[in-house]
C-alpha positions as CSV (number, residue, x, y, z in Angstrom):
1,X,14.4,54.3,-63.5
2,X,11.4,56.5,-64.9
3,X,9.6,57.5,-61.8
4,X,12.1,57.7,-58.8
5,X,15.7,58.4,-57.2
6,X,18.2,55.8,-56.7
7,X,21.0,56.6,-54.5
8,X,24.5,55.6,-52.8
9,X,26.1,55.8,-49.9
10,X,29.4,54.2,-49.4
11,X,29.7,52.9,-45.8
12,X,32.9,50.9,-46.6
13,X,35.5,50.1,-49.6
14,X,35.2,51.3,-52.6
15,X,32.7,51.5,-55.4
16,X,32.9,52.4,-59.2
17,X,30.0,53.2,-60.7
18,X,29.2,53.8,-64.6
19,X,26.8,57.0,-65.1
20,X,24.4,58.5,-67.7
21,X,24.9,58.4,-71.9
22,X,28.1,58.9,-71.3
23,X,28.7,55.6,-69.1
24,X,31.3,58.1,-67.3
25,X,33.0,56.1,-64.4
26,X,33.8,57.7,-61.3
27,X,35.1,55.5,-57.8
28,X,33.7,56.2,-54.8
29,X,35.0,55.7,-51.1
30,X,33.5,55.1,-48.2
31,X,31.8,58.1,-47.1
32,X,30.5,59.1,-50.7
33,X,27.2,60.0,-51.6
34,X,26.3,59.3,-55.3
35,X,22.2,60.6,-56.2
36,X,20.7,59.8,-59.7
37,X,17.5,61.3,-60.6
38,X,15.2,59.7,-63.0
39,X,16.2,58.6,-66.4
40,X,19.5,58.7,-65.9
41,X,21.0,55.2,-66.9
42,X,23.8,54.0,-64.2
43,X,25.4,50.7,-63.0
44,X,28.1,50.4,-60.1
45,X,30.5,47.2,-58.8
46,X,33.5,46.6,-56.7
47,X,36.8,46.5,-58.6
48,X,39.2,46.3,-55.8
49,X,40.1,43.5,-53.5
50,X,38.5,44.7,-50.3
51,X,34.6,44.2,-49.5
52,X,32.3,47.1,-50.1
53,X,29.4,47.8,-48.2
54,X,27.1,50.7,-48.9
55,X,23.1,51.8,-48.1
56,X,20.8,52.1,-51.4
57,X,18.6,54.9,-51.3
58,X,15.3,54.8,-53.2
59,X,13.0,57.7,-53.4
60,X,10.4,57.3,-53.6
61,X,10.0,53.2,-53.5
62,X,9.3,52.4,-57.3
63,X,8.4,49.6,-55.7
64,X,11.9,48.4,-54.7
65,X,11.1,47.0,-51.1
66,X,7.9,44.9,-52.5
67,X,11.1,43.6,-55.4
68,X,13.5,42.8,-52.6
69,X,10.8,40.7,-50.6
70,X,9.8,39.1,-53.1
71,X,13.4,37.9,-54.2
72,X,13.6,36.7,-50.4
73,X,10.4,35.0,-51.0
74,X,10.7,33.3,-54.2
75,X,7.3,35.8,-55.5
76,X,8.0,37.9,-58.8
77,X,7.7,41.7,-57.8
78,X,7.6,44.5,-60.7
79,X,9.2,47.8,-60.0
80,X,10.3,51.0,-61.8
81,X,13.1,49.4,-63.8
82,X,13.8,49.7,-67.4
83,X,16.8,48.8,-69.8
84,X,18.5,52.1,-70.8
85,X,16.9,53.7,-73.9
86,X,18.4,53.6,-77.7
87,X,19.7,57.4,-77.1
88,X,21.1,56.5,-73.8
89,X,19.1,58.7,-71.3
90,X,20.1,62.1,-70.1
91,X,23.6,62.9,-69.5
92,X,25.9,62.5,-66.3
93,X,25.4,65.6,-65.2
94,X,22.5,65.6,-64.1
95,X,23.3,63.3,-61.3
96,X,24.8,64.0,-57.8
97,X,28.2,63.1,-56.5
98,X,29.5,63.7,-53.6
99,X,32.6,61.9,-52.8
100,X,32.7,63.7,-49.1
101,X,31.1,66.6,-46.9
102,X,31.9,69.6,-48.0
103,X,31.4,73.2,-47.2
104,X,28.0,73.8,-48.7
105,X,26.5,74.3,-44.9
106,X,22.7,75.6,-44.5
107,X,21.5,79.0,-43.1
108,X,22.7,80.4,-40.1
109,X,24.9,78.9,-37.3
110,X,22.9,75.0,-38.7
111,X,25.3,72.2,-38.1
112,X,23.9,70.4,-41.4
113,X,26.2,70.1,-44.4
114,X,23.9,69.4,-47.7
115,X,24.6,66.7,-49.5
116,X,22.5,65.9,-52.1
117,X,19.2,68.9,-53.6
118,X,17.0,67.3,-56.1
119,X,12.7,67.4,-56.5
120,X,12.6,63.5,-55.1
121,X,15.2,63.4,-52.1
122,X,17.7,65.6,-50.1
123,X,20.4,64.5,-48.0
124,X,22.0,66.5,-45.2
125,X,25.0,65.1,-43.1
126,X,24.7,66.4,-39.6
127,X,27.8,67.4,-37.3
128,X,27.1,67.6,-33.8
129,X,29.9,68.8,-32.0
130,X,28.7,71.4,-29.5
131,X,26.6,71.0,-26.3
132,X,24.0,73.1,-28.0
133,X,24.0,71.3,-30.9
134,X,20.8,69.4,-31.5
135,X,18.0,69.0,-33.9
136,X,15.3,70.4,-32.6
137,X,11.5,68.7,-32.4
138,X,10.0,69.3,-35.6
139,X,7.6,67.4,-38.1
140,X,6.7,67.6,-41.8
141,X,3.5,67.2,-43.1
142,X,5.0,66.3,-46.6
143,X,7.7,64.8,-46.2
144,X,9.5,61.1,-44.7
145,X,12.5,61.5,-42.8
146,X,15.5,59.0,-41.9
147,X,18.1,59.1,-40.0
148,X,21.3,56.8,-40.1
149,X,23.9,57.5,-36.9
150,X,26.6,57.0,-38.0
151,X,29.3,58.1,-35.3
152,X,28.8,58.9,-31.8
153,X,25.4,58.5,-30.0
154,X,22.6,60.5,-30.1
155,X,19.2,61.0,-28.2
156,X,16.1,60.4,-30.3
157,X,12.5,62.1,-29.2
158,X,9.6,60.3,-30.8
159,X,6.1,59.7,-30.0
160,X,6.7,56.6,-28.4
161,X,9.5,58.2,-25.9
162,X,12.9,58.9,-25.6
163,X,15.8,56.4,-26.8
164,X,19.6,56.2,-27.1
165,X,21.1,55.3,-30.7
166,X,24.2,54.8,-31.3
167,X,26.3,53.6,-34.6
168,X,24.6,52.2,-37.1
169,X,21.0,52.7,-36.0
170,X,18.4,54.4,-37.9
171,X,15.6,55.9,-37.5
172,X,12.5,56.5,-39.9
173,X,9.9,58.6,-39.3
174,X,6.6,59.1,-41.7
175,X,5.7,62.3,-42.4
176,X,3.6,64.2,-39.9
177,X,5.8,62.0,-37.0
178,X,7.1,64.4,-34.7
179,X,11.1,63.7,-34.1
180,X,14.2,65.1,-32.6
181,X,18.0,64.5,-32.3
182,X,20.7,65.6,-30.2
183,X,24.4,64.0,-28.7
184,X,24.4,62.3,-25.7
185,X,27.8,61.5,-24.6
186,X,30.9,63.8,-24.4
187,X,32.2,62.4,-28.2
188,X,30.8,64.2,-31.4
189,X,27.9,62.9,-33.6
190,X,27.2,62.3,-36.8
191,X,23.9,61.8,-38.6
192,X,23.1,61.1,-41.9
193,X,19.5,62.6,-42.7
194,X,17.8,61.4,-45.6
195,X,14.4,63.4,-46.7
196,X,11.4,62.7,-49.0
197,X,10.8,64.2,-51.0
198,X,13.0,66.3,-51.3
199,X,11.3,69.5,-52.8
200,X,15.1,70.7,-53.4
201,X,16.6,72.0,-50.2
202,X,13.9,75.1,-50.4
203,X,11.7,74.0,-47.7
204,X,14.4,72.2,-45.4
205,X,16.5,76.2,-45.7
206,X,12.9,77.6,-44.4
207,X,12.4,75.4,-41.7
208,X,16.2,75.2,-40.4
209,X,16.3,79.7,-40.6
210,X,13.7,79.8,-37.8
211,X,15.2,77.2,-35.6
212,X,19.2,78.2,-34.9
C-alpha cells in the first residue's frame, strides 16, 4: 500500500506473515500486534491446524471498507493496492511487531502500554486493574479513536449516554466525539485503543501527562 497503514491483531491461533524486501517470516499468536507502514510489501496465512481469527487495521481507509462492500455486493471497488515493486519496497524493519504487551508504558502512573508509534496510527493496550483506573473524558480534534474490549467490562461515556461493554465490543468515535472509559465490575479490563492518525505517540504522551 502507497498511501496508508495496514495492521494485525491476532485475536486467536496463529498467523505467519511474510514482511518487506526481505519476505522475512515471523508467526504471530493471538495477542500480537503486527503494524506496516506504507510501502512495505507483506503477505500473512495460517499454517497450523487450528482456525485463526484476527482484526485488520487500516489507517487511514485507502478505500478498504468501500473494497470490502463491494465484494459483498458483487460492485468493483478500487483501493490503495499495488503489486510489490521490482526492488521490493523498503525493508522489514520498518514495520511494527509486537508479539505481546510489553513494558514500554506512557507517562506517569497511565495504565496504557504502547503498542504500535508510527505518523498514520498508534495503538495503546489499556490495563485497568484499579478502582481509580479509568480513561478520563476527553476528545481530539484530529484524530478517530476505537476501542475494542477485549476482557472484562467497561463503562463507555458518549454523547448519546452512558453504556455497558463488555468482550468483544467496540466502540468508534470520530474525531471531535467526546468519550470515556472505565471498569465496571470487580474483574480487571482490558482495552485495545486504536488512534488515527497516529502523529507518533507525541500528542497521545501530551494529552495522557495532564490527566493521571
Amino acid at each position: 500500500h502507497h498511501e496508508h497503514t495496514d495492521a494485525f491483531y491476532v485475536l486467536e491461533g496463529r498467523l505467519t506473515f511474510e514482511i518487506g524486501r526481505e519476505a522475512d517470516s515471523i508467526t504471530v499468536d493471538a495477542g500480537g500486534l503486527v503494524a506496516v507502514p506504507p510501502h512495505v510489501a507483506h503477505a500473512f496465512r495460517n499454517d497450523s491446524d487450528r482456525p485463526a481469527r484476527w482484526l485488520t487495521i487500516h489507517a487511514r481507509d485507502g478505500g478498504f471498507a468501500a473494497f470490502m462492500r463491494g465484494t459483498r455486493d458483487g460492485v468493483r471497488a478500487d483501493w490503495d493496492i499495488s503489486p510489490v515493486p521490482a526492488d521490493g519496497g523498503l525493508p522489514a524493519r520498518h514495520a511494527i511487531i509486537s508479539p505481546h504487551p510489553g513494558d514500554e508504558r506512557l507517562p506517569g502512573d497511565s495504565p496504557g502500554r504502547l503498542r504500535c508509534a508510527l505518523p498514520d496510527l498508534c495503538v495503546v493496550e489499556w490495563h485497568l486493574t484499579g478502582p481509580e483506573q479509568h480513561l478520563p473524558l476527553h476528545h481530539d480534534d484530529r484524530r478517530a479513536d476505537t476501542f475494542l474490549v477485549l476482557e472484562g467490562e467497561v463503562g463507555t461515556t458518549l454523547a448519546a449516554g452512558r453504556r455497558t461493554a463488555g468482550p468483544g465490543t467496540l466502540v468508534s468515535l470520530p474525531p471531535g466525539a467526546q468519550n470515556s472509559l472505565s471498569r465496571r465490575s470487580a474483574e480487571p479490563a482490558r482495552i485495545l485503543g486504536f488512534h488515527s492518525p497516529g502523529h507518533g505517540v507525541r500528542l497521545l504522551e501530551e494529552r495522557l501527562a495532564t490527566r493521571f
